[in-house]
C-alpha positions in Angstrom: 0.0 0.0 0.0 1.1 3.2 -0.8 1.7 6.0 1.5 0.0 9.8 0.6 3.1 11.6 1.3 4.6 10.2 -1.7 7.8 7.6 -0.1 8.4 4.2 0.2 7.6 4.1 4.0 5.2 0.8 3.7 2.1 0.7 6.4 2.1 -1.7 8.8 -0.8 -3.8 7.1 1.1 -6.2 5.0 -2.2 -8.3 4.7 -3.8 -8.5 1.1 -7.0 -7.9 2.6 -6.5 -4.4 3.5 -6.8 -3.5 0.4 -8.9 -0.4 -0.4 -12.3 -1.6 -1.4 -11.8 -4.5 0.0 -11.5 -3.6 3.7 -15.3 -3.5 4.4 -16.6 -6.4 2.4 -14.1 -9.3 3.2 -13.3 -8.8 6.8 -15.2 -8.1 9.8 -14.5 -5.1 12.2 -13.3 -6.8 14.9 -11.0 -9.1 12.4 -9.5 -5.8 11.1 -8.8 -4.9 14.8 -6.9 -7.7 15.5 -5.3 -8.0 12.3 -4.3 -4.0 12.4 -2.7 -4.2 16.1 -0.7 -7.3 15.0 1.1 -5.9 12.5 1.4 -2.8 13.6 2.9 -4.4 16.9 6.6 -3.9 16.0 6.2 -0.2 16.0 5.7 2.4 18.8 2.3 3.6 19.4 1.2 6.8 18.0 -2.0 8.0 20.1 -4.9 10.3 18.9 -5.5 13.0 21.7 -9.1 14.1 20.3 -8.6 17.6 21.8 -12.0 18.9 20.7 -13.7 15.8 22.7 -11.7 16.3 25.7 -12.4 19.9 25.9 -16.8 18.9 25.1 -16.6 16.2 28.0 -14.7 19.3 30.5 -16.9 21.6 30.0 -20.2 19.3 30.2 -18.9 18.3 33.2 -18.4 21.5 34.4 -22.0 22.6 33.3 -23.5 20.0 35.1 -21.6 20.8 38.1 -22.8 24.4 37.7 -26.5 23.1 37.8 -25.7 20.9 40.4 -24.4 23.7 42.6 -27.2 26.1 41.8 -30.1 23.3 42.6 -28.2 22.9 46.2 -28.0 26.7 46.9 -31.8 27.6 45.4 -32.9 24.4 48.2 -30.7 25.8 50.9 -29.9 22.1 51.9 -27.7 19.4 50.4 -30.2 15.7 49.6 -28.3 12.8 49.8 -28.9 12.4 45.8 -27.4 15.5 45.0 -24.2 15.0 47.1 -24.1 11.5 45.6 -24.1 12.9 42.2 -22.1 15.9 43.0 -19.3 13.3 44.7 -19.7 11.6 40.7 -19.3 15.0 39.3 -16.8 16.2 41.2 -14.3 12.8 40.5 -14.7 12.7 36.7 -14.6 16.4 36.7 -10.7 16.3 38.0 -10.2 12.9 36.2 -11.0 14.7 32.7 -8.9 17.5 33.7 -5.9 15.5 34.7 -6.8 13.3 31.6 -6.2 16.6 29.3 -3.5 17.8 30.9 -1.7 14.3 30.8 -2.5 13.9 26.8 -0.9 17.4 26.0 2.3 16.4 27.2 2.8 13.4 24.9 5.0 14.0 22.1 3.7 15.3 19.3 3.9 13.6 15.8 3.9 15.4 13.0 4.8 15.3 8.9 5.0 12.5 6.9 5.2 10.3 9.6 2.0 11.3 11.3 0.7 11.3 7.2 1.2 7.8 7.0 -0.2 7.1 10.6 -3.8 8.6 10.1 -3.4 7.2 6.2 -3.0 3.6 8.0 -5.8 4.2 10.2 -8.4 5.5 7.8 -7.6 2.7 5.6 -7.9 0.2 7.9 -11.0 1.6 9.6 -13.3 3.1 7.4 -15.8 3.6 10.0 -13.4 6.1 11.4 -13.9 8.9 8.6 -11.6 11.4 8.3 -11.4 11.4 12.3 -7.9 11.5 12.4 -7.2 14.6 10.8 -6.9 16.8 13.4 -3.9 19.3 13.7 -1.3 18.3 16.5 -3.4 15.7 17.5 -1.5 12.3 17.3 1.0 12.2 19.7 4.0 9.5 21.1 5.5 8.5 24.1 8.6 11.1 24.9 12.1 8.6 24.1 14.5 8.6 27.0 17.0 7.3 24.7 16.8 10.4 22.7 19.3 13.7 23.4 18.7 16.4 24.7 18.2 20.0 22.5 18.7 23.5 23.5 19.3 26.8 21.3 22.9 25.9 19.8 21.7 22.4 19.0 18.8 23.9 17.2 21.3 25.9 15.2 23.6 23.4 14.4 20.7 21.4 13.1 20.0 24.1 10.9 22.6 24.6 9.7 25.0 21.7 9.3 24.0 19.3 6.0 21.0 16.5 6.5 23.7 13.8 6.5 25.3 14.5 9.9 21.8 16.1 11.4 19.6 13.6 10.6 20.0 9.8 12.5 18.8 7.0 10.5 16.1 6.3 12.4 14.3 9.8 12.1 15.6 9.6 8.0 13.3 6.4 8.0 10.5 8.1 9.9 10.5 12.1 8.0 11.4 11.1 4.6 9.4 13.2 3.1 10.9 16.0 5.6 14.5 15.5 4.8 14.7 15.5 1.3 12.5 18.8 1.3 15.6 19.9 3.2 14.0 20.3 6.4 15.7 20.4 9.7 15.5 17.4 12.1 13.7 17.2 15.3 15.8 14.7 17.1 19.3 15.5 17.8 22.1 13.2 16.3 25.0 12.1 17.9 27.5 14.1 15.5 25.6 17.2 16.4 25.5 16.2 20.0 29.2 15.9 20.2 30.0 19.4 18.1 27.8 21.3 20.6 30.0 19.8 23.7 32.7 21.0 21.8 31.9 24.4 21.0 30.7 25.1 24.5 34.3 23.5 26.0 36.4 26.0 23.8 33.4 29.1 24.5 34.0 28.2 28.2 37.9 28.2 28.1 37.9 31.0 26.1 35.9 33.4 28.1 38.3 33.3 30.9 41.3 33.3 28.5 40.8 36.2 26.5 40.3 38.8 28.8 43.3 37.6 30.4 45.6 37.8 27.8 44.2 41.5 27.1 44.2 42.4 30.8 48.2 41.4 30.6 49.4 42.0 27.1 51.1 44.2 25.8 51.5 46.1 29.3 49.4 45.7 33.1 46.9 48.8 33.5 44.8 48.8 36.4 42.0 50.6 34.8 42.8 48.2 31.4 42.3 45.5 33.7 39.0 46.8 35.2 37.6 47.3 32.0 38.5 44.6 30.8 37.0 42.7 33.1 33.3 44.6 33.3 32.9 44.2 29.7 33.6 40.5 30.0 31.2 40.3 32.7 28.2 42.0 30.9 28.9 39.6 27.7 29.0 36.5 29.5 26.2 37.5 31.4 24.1 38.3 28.4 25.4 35.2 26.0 24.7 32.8 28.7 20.3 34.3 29.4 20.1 35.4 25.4 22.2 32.4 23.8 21.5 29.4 26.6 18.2 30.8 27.9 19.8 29.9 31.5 17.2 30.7 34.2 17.2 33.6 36.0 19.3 31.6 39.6 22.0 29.7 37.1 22.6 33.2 35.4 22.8 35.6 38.6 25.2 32.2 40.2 27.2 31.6 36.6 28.1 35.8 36.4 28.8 36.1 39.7 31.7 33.3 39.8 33.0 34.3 36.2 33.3 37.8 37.9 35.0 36.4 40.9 37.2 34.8 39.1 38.4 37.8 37.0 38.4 40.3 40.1 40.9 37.7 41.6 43.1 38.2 38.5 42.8 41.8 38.5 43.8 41.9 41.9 47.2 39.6 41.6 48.3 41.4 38.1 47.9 45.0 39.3 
């Protein structure tokens, strides 16, 4: 079966059956559910959210807690079946919140490979419709396996060529988003390691350069101070701006680049 976004990623039905036009006639619902988690069984499930019918069941629930709260104050007294029913309210109320709150954090999937993943689904399930379609709606498990990204990654990912940015697995998965020269999500390990690097020769360097100009070509106490303030204010700014550091890590971070500095102004004047 071909895929809509135009690759060779192949759906996870590999059974004849599935065929379009053929789904409905020659196999039973509940045979296409088995059949569908089966083979679909060596990958990682992808999970609809249905934010629209999350958001319908909150507020229902939170209109008929409304009503439920009005009848109790118009009576001036609290019947054991309304206090039963508000108790019912009450728990699915916070279970539907908790419920919405815990699907929006799930990963989400998007492109091609969430293409393919509502393609698979409508054609397995024609009952479904055109259900799936609904923007930033399917959503994964987060990886634990997977690195971590921050604003220099993000660059480098941007920037450096698709063969050193992209890892095989995510090639396999965003096909359609890497040969449109797009930028990956995941970070590679290549990418990974150049970012450890840059930020080891940043962090040397910030405490070497204004040392060398502090001493060379002569010692000037009010060289030396300057120096040292403006080094202060850039580090300061690079590490909130280019790191996004919060607001403790950035006040701590400045304060012992400073120290440091001050020291050296100290011995070399």
């Amino acid at each position: 079966m071909a895929s809509p976004s135009g690759n060779n990623q192949r759906s996870p039905f590999t059974v004849e059956a599935f065929e379009p036009g053929a789904i409905g006639d020659d196999m039973s619902y509940e045979r296409r559910l088995f059949q569908y988690t089966i083979n679909s069984g060596q990958t990682k499930p992808h999970f609809l959210i249905f934010r629209g019918l999350q958001r319908l069941n909150m507020i229902r629930l939170q209109n008929d807690l409304a009503i439920c709260k009005r009848a109790i104050w118009e009576k001036q007294e609290a019947p054991e079946s309304e206090t039963i029913k508000l108790t019912y309210l009450l728990h699915n109320y916070a279970d539907a919140i908790r419920d919405y709150e815990y699907l929006s954090k799930l990963i989400p999937v998007t492109g091609s490979q969430a293409k393919v993943g509502r393609f698979n689904l409508e054609q397995a399930f024609i009952e479904i419709g055109d259900s799936t379609d609904e923007p930033a709606g399917y959503r994964r498990f987060s990886d634990s396996s997977l690195l971590l990204s921050d604003p220099l990654r993000d660059v480098l990912k941007r920037e450096l060529p698709r063969t050193v940015t992209y890892t095989k697995a995510e090639m396999e998965r965003r096909t359609d988003e890497y040969f449109a020269r797009e930028p990956p999500e995941e970070v590679s390990p290549f990418v990974d390691r150049l970012a450890r690097f840059i930020i080891a020769f940043v962090g040397g360097s910030v405490l070497v350069v204004p040392m060398l100009v502090m001493r060379l070509p002569r010692v000037g106490l009010a060289k030396s101070l300057i120096t040292a303030s403006i080094a202060v204010v850039l580090f300061s700014g690079a590490l909130s701006i280019g790191l996004k550091a919060s607001n403790t890590e950035t006040l701590v971070a400045t304060a012992t680049y400073a120290a440091v500095l001050v020291v050296f102004v100290g011995t070399s004047s």
